[in-house]
C-alpha positions as MATLAB code, in Angstrom:
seq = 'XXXXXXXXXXXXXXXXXXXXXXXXXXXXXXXXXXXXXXXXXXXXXXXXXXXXXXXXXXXXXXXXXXXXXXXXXXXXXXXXXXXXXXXXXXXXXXXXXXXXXXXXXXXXXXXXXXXXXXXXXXXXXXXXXXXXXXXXXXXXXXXXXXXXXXXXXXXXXXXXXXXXXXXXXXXXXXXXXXXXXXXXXXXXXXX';
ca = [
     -61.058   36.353   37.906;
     -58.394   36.707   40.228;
     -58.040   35.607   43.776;
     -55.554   37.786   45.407;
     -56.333   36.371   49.585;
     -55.772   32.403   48.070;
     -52.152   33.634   46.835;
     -50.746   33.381   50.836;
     -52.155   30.297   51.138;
     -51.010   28.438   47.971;
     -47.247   29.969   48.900;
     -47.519   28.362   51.981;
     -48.548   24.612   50.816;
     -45.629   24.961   48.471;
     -43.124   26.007   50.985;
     -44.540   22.992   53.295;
     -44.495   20.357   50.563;
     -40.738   21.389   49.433;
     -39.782   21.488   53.615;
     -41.147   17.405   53.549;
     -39.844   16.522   50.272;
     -36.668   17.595   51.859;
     -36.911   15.362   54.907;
     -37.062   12.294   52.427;
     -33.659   13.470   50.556;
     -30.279   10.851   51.454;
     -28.413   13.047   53.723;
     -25.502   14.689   52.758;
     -22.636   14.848   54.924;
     -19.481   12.693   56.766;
     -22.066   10.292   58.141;
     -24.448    9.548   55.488;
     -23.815    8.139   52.151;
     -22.822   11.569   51.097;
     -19.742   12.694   48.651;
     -17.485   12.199   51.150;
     -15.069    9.666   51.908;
     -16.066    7.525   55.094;
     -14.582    7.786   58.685;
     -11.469    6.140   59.656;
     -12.159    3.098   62.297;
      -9.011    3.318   64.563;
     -10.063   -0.983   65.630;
      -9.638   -2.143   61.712;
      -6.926   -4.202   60.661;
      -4.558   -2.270   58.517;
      -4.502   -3.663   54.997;
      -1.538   -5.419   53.950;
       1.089   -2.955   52.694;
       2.034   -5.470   49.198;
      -1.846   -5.757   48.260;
      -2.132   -1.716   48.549;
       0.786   -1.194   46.560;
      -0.554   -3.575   43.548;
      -3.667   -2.135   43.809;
      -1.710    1.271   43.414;
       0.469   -0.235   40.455;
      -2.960   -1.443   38.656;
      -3.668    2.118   39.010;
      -1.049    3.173   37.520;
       0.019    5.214   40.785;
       3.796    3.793   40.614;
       5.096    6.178   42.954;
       2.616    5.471   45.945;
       2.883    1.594   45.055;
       6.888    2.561   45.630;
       5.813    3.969   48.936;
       3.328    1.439   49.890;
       6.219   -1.653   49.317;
       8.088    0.210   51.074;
       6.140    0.495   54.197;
       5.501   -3.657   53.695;
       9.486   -4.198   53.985;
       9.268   -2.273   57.262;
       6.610   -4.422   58.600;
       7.243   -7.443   56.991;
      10.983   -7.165   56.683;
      12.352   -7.408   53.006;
      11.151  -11.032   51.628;
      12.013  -11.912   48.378;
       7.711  -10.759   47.423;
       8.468   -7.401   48.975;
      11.988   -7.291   46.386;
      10.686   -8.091   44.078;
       7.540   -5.373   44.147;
       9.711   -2.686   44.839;
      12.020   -3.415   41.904;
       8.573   -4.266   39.665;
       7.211   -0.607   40.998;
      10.727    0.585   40.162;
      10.517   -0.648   36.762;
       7.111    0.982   36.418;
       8.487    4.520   37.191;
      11.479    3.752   34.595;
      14.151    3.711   37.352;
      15.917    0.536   35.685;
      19.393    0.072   37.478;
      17.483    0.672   40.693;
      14.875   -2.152   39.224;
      17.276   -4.414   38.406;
      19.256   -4.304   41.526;
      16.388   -5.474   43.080;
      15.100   -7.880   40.747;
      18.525   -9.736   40.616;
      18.151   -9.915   44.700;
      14.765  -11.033   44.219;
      15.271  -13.857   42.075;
      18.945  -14.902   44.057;
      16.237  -17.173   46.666;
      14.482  -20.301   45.929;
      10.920  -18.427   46.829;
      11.258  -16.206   43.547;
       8.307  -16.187   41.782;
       8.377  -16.057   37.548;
       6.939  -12.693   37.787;
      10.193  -11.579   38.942;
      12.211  -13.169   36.497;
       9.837  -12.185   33.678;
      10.186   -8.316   34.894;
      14.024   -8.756   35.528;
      13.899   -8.967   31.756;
      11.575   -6.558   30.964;
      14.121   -4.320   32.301;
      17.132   -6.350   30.441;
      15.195   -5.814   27.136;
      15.093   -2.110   28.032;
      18.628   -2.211   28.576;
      19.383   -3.695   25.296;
      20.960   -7.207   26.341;
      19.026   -8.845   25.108;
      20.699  -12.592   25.266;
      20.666  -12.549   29.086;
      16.887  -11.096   29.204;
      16.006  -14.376   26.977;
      17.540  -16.470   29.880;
      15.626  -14.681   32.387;
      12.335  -15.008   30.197;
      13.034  -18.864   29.236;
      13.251  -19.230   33.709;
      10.097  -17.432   34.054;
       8.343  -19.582   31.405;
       9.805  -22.556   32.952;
       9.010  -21.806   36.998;
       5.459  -20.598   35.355;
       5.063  -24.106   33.219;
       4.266  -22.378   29.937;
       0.960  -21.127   31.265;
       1.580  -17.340   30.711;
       1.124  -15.425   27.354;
       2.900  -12.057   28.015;
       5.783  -14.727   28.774;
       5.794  -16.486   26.653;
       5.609  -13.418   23.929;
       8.375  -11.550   26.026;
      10.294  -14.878   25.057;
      10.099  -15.033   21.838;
      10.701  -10.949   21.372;
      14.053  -11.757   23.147;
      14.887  -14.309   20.717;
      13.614  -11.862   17.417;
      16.166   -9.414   19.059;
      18.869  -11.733   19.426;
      18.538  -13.765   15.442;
      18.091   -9.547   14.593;
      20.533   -7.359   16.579;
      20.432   -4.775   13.375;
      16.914   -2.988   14.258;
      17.786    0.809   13.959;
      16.662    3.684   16.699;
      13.537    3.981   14.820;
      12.664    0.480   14.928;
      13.320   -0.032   18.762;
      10.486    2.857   19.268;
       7.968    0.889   17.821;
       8.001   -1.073   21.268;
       6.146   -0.398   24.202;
       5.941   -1.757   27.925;
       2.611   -2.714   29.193;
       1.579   -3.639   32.248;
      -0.600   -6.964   32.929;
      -1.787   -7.918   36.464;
      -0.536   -6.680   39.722;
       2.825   -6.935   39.174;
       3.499   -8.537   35.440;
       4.811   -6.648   32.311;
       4.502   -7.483   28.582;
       6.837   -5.665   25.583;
       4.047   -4.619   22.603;
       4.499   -3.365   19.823;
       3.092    0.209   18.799;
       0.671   -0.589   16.153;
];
């Protein structure tokens, strides 16, 4: 048996229950916690332009971490931290005479910290001189008192390279450069 006059009525409940579930939904939109990003507050302190550009480099957004450094050396004025990130994000984007410029200025103060020294050769090792990049890895290991792995296996790489100048083209592929930490680089081999 069919009830044709209940049909209005049961349409109507239905459209009111859907209308209240609805009120209970999260809202959507700028203001809620919606898809969208949230609101710029104009009274914030800006974040400091070397922690957004490792953050960016961790990423693996090298060319806004080269921006971002480079907005900290206008604010901050080029420190030997601020060198030595933009030659690290340098190094990251493959740029190595432009990385090593500024690694060597980097590490020329007493302030330089091992990660510099370690990624000035990084880019050495790239470069194929490999005595000089052992120096710079032996300082790093030293300033860092042994307490650094990808150091202290960049080290001994350098010194494989050096007993073993011979390796063909083919050989030298099997190497890759991996990044560790904000502003830190190891050289692995391609298994």
């Amino acid at each position: 048996m069919s009830r044709p006059h209940l049909r209005p009525i049961a349409a109507l409940a239905a459209f009111a229950a859907i209308l209240a579930l609805a009120g209970c939904a999260p809202r959507l939109g700028p203001d809620g916690d919606g898809p969208f990003a949230p609101g710029v507050d104009p009274g914030a302190a800006a974040v400091d332009g070397l922690t957004v550009g490792h953050r960016l480099m961790q990423a693996g957004e090298n060319e806004l971490a080269l921006e971002a450094f480079t907005r900290a050396a206008a604010q901050e004025g080029l420190t030997p931290d601020v060198i030595a990130a933009l030659g690290t994000a340098n190094l990251g984007l493959g740029r190595l005479g432009q990385a090593e410029t500024l690694l060597r200025r980097a590490i020329r103060t007493d302030e330089a910290v091992p990660e510099a020294w370690n990624n000035l050769g990084v880019v050495l090792m790239e470069k194929g001189d490999y005595a000089e990049a052992s120096q710079m890895f032996r300082r790093a290991y030293a300033l860092d008192n042994g307490q650094s792995d990808s150091i202290r296996d960049n080290l001994r790489l350098a010194l494989a390279k050096i007993e073993n100048p011979d390796y063909d083209e083919a050989e030298q592929q099997d190497y890759k450069l991996v990044r560790r930490g904000s502003s830190d680089y190891l050289i692995r081999q391609i298994p």
